[in-house]
Every structure is written in C-alpha cells, then in structure tokens.
N, C-alpha and C positions, 0 to 999 in steps of 0.2 A: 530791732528786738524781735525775738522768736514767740509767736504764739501758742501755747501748749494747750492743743486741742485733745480728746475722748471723747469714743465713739464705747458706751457701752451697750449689749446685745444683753435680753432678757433682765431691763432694772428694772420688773415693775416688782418683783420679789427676789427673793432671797439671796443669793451672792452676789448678784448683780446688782440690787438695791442698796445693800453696802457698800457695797465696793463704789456705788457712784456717792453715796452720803460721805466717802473718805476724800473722794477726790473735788470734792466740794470745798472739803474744810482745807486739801493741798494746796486752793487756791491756782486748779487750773481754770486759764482764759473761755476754755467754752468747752461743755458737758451734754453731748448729743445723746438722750436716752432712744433706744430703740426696745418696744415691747410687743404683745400681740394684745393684750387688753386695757384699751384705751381708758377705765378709770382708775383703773391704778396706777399708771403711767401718769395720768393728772396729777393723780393724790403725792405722788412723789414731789411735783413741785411747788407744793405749798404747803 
C-alpha cells in the first residue's frame, strides 16, 4: 500500500492554509506544513 504524502509551502495563511485544510479532509496519510511564522503554523494544527 502506497502512502500519499504533502508537502505544502506557505500553510500558515491563505492558499496554502486551505488547500492543506482540503487535504486534511482527502484523508491524505501525512501533511507536512512548511511556513515562515511559527504561530500560525501552530494555530493550524489545532
């Protein structure tokens, strides 16, 4: 079985913050956010 991994750049706002909240709900296996500021990068995962 194939693991479907994401790598999104810039999720701590705006397209990139959606577009990881979509792939959330795709129920891909693992969701690597990359951001430049660390609490909104937080805020995202919870």
């Amino acid at each position: 079985m194939e693991k479907r991994i994401a790598i999104v750049t810039g999720a701590s706002g705006g397209i990139g913050k959606e577009f990881t909240k979509i792939l959330i709900e795709e129920e891909v296996d693992e969701v690597w956010d990359v951001a430049r500021n660390k609490e909104k990068l937080a805020a995202l995962k919870g």
